[in-house]
N, C-alpha and C positions, 0 to 999 in steps of 0.2 A: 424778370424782375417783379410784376405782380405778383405772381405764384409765393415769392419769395417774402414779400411786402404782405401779403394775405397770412402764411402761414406764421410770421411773425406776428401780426395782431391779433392771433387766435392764440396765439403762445403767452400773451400779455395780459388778454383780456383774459384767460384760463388762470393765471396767476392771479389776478385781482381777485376773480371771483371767488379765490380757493382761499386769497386771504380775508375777504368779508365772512367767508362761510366758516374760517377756522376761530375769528374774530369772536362770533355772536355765539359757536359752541361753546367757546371757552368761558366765556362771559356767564353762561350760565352755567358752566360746571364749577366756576370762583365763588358764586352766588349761591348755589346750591349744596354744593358738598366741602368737606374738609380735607384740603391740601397734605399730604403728610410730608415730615422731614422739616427743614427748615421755613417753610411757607408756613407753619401753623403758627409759629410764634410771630411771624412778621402778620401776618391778619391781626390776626389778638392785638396786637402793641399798635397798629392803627388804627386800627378800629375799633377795638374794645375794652382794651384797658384804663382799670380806675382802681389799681393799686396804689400803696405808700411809698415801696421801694422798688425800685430798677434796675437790673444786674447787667451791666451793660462790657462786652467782650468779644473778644473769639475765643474758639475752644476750651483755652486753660481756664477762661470764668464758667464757658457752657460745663464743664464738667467736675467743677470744684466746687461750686457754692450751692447748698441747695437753699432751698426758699423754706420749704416746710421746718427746716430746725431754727433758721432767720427769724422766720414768724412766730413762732413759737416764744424766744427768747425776746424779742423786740415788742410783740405782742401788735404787727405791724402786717397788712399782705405786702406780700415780697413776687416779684415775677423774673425767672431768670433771661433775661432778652437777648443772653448773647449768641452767635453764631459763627460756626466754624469758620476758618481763615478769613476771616473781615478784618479793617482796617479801621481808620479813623474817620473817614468818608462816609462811612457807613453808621458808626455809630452816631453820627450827624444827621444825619437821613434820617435814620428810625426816630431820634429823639426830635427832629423838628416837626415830624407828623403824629409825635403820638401829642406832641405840645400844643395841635390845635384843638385837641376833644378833652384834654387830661393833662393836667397839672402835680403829675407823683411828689412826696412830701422830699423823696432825695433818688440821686442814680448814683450810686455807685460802678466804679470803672473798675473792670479786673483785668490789667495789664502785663502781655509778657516783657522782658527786659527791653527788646527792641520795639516798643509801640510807639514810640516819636524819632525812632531814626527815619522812619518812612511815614510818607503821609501820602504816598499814592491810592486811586480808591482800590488796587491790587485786581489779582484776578476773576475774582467771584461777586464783587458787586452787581453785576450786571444780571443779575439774578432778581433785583426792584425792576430792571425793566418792563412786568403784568401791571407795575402802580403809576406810570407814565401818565400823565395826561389826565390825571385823578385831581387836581388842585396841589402839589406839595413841590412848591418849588425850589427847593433844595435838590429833590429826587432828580428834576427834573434838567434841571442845571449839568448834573451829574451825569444824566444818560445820554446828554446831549454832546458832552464833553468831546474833543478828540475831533475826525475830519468830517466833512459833508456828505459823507457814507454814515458815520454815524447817528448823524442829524437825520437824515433820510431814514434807514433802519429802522429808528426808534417808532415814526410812524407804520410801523408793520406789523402785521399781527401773529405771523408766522414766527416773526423774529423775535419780538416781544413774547409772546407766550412759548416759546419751545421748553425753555427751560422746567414751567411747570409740567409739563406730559413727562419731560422725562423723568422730570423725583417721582411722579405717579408711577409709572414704570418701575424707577429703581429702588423703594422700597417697597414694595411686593417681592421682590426677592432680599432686598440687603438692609439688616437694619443698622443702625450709626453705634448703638449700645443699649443699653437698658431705658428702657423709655422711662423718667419721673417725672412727679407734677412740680407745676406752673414751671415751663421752660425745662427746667434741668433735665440732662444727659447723662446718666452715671455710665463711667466705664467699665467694662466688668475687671476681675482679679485673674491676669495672667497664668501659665503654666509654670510660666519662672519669671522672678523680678530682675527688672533689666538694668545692665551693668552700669557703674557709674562713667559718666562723662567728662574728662577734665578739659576746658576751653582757657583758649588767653582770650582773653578780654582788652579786645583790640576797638570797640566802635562804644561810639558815643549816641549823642542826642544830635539831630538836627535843627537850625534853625526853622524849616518850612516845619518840623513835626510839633515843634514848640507853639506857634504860632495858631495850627492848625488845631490841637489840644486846648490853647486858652482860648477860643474862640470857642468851641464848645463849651467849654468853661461859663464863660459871657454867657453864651444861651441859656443854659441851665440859670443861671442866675439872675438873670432878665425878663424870666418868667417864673420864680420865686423858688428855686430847685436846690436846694443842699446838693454839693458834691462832694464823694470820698472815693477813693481809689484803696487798691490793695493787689499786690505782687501776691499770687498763689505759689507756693514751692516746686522747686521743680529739682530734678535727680542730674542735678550739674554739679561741678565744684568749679566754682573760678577761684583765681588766685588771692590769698587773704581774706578767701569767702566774700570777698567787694565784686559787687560788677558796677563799671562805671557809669552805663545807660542806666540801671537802676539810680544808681547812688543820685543821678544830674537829676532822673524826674522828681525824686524826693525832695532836693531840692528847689528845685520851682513850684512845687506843691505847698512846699515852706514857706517858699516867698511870696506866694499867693493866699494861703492862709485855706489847704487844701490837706483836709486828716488823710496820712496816707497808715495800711496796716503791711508791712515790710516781714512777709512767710517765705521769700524766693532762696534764701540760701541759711531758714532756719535749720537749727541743727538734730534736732528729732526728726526733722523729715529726711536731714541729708542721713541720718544712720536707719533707714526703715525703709527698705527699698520694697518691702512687701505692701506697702501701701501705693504704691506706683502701678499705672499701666504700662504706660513706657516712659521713658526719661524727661518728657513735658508734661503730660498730662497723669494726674489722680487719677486710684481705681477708686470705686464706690464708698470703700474703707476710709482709704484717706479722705476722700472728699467728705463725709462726715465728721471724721474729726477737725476737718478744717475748717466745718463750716460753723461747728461749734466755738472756734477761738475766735472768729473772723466775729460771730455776731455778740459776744464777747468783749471783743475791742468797739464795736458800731457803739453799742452803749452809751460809748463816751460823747457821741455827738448825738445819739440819736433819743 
């Protein structure tokens, strides 16, 4: 039972130490060098952005909007802050820690049709777990979430930082698309443009997504934040060219007195499939001209 009892506190005590030691490298590799992948936007937007506008998304924004034609026409800096399959959760996070250093003049939200059916924080949040225990309690709220593994976990350093070693790892081999400035991601232009998609349009808006949406809303607005939204096109047809998750957030947008710019089932994009990567997201092509109508419409409020 000693032997057993011995060999066990050596196993424990091996652990701890591997995690203070994994703790203080990482700490200086966050502080020292530049994260690639989606960590270089999330440093930036907590910690050092002091632009005018905020492109705030998953993917269909990270890859639609650029900033440099934004600013150009706005005569404004534009940063594009959004990030592959994130949710609502998240976009609350990033904007309650960039709200403590930086007050941007407006965010703009780039929405796919179902962004307030779900208001889970989804799969990949858990990727703020290296900003835990930084002052940002929202994040923190969020990492903590879920059962008393979780709560535990978060204080770990193995757990907490794993995430970053591996995008260090995985792009040295794989990159996401064409790397552009401030934020954006252009996708490149396929081999062949991909086939059109017909959906019934069967789901709506949730109440939790609603709630969770205007409450963002209040923040932005609480600390002096214009907000606009804008549906990017995407290579669907739904029936009567209406999708209903679209049409319901426009209207809360309405009723909120929220500019929304509605490209999701424009019809030059549905006849121009060479501007597509694949059926959600813009190539590089498209996403230029889009980003020219997009800043365009902003005008009106900006």
């Amino acid at each position: 039972m000693k032997k057993i009892l011995k060999f066990t506190g050596i196993i424990i005590a091996t652990i701890l130490l591997a995690d203070i030691i994994w703790g203080v490298a990482t700490d200086y590799y966050v502080k020292n060098h530049s994260i690639p992948g989606d960590y270089e936007t999330i440093d930036y937007l907590i910690k050092e952005s002091h632009d005018d506008i905020i492109i705030m998304g998953s993917s269909v924004a990270l890859n639609s909007a650029m900033p440099s034609i934004i600013e150009d026409s706005l005569g404004m800096s534009v940063w594009n802050g959004a990030c592959n399959g994130q949710q609502m959760p998240y976009f609350e996070t990033i904007l309650d820690c960039l709200f403590k250093h930086h007050k941007p003049r407006a965010v703009i939200f780039g929405l796919r049709e179902t962004e307030l059916s779900d208001c889970s924080k989804g799969s990949r949040y858990n990727m703020l777990a290296p900003y835990y225990g930084m002052g940002f309690d929202v994040l923190d709220r969020y990492i903590e979430e879920g059962s008393w593994v979780d709560r535990v976990m978060a204080h770990s350093n193995l757990y907490r930082y794993n995430t970053i070693w591996v995008r260090i790892l995985l792009y040295n081999f794989i990159q996401p698309g064409e790397k552009g400035e401030k934020g954006f991601i252009a996708k490149g232009i396929p081999a062949y443009p991909p086939t059109m998609i017909y959906e019934e349009d069967a789901r709506g808006i949730s109440e939790q997504g609603v709630a969770k949406f205007l409450d963002i809303v209040k923040m932005c607005r609480d600390n002096g934040v214009e907000v606009a939204v804008f549906f990017p096109p995407m290579y669907k047809e739904y029936p009567h060219h209406r999708c209903e998750a679209v049409d319901a957030t426009k209207k809360l947008c309405l009723e909120n007195d929220i500019f929304v710019y509605d490209a999701f089932q424009d019809s030059m994009f549905l006849q121009s499939p060479h501007l597509f990567y694949d059926n959600i997201h813009l190539n590089k092509e498209g996403a230029k001209i889009f980003s020219y109508r997009l800043a365009h419409e902003l005008k009106h409020i900006l």
